[in-house]
C-alpha atoms as a printed R data frame, in Angstrom:
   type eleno elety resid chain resno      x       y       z
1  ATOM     1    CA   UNK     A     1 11.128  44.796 -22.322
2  ATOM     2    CA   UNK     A     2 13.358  44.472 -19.541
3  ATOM     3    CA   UNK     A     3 17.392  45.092 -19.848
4  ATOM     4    CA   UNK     A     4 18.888  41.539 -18.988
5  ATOM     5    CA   UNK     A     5 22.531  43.730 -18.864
6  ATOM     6    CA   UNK     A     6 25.532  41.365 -18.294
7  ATOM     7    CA   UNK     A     7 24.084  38.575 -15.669
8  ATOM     8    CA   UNK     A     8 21.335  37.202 -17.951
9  ATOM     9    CA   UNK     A     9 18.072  36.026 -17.043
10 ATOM    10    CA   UNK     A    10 19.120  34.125 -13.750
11 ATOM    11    CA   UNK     A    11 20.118  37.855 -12.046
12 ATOM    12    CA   UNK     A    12 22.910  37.697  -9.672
13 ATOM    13    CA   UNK     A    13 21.887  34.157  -7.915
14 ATOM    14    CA   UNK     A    14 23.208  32.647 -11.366
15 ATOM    15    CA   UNK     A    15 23.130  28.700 -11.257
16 ATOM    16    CA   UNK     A    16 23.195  28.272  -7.950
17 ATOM    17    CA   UNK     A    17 19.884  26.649  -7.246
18 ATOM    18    CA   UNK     A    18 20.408  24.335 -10.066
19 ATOM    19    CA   UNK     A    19 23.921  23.344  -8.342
20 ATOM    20    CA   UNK     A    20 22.029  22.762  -5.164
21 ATOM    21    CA   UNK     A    21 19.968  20.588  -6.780
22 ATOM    22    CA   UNK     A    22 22.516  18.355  -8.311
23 ATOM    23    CA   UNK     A    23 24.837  18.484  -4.968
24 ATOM    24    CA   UNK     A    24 21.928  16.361  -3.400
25 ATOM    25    CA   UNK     A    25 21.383  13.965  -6.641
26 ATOM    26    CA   UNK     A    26 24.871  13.186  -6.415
27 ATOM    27    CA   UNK     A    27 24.850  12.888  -2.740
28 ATOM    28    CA   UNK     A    28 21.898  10.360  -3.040
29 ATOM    29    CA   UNK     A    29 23.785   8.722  -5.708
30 ATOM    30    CA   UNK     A    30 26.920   8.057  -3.967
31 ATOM    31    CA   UNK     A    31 24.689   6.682  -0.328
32 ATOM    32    CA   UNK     A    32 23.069   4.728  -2.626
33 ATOM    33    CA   UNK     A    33 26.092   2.911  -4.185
34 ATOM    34    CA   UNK     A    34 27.520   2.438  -0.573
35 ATOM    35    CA   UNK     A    35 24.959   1.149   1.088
36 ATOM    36    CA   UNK     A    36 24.767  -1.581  -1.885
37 ATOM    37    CA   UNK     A    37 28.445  -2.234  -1.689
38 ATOM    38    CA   UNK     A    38 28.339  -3.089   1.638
39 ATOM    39    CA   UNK     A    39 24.895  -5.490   1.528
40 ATOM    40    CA   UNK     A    40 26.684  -7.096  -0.925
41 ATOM    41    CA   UNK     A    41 29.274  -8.272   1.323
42 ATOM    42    CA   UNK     A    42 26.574  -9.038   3.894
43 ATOM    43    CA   UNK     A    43 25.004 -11.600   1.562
44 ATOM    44    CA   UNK     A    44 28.049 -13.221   0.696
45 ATOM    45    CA   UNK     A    45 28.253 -14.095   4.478
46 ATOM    46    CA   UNK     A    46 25.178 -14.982   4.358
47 ATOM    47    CA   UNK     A    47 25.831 -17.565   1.999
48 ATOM    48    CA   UNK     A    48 28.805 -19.113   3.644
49 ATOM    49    CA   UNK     A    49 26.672 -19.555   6.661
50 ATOM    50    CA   UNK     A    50 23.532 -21.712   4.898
51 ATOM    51    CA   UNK     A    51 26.398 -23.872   3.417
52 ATOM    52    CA   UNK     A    52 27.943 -24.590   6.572
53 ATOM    53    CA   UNK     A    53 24.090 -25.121   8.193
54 ATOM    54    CA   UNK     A    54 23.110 -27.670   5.475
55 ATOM    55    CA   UNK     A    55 26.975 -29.325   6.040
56 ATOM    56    CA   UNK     A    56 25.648 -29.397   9.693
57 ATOM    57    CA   UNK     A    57 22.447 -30.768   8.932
58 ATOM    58    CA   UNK     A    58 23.860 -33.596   6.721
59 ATOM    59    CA   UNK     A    59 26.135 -34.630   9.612
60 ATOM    60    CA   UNK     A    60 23.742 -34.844  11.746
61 ATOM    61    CA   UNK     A    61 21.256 -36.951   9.330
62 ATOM    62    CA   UNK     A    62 24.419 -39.214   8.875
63 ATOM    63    CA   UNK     A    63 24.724 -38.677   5.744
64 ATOM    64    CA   UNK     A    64 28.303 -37.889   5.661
65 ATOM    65    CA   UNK     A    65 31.078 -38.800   7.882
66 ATOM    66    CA   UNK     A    66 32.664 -36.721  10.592
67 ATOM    67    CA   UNK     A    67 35.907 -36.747   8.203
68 ATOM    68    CA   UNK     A    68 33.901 -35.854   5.162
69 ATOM    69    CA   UNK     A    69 32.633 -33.094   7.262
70 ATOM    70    CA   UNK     A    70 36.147 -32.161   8.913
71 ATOM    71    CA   UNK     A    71 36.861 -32.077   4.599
72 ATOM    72    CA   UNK     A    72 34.349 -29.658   3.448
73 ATOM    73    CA   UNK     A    73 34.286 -27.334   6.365
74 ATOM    74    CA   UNK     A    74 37.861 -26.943   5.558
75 ATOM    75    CA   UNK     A    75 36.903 -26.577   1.804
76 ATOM    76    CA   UNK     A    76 34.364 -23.658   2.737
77 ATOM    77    CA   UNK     A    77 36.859 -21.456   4.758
């Protein structure tokens, strides 16, 4: 039907929309793996902090001594 010459059937825009279209999957991809690094390290703050709350709690219930407590804080950091 048509001649297709040398460029093919894209014409002279060639890949480009496809290469758009992967810039921004890879782009999402890469926001994606940041944002999940760095709520990782969030929660492992998080963490840390309950353990020293429920150390604070048990001191304050007298369950453990103010040594034992001096001892585990220490442990924790």
């Amino acid at each position: 039907m048509f001649a297709q010459g040398y460029m093919g059937q894209m014409g002279s825009m060639g890949y480009f929309p496809l290469m758009g279209f992967v810039f921004w999957i890879v782009f999402a991809i890469v926001i994606f793996l940041l944002v999940n690094y760095f709520r990782r390290d969030d929660t492992h703050v998080r963490r840390t902090s309950s353990a020293l709350e429920i150390l604070e709690e048990r001191l304050v219930k007298g369950e453990i001594s103010k040594e034992e407590f001096l001892d585990i804080k220490k442990t924790l950091r």
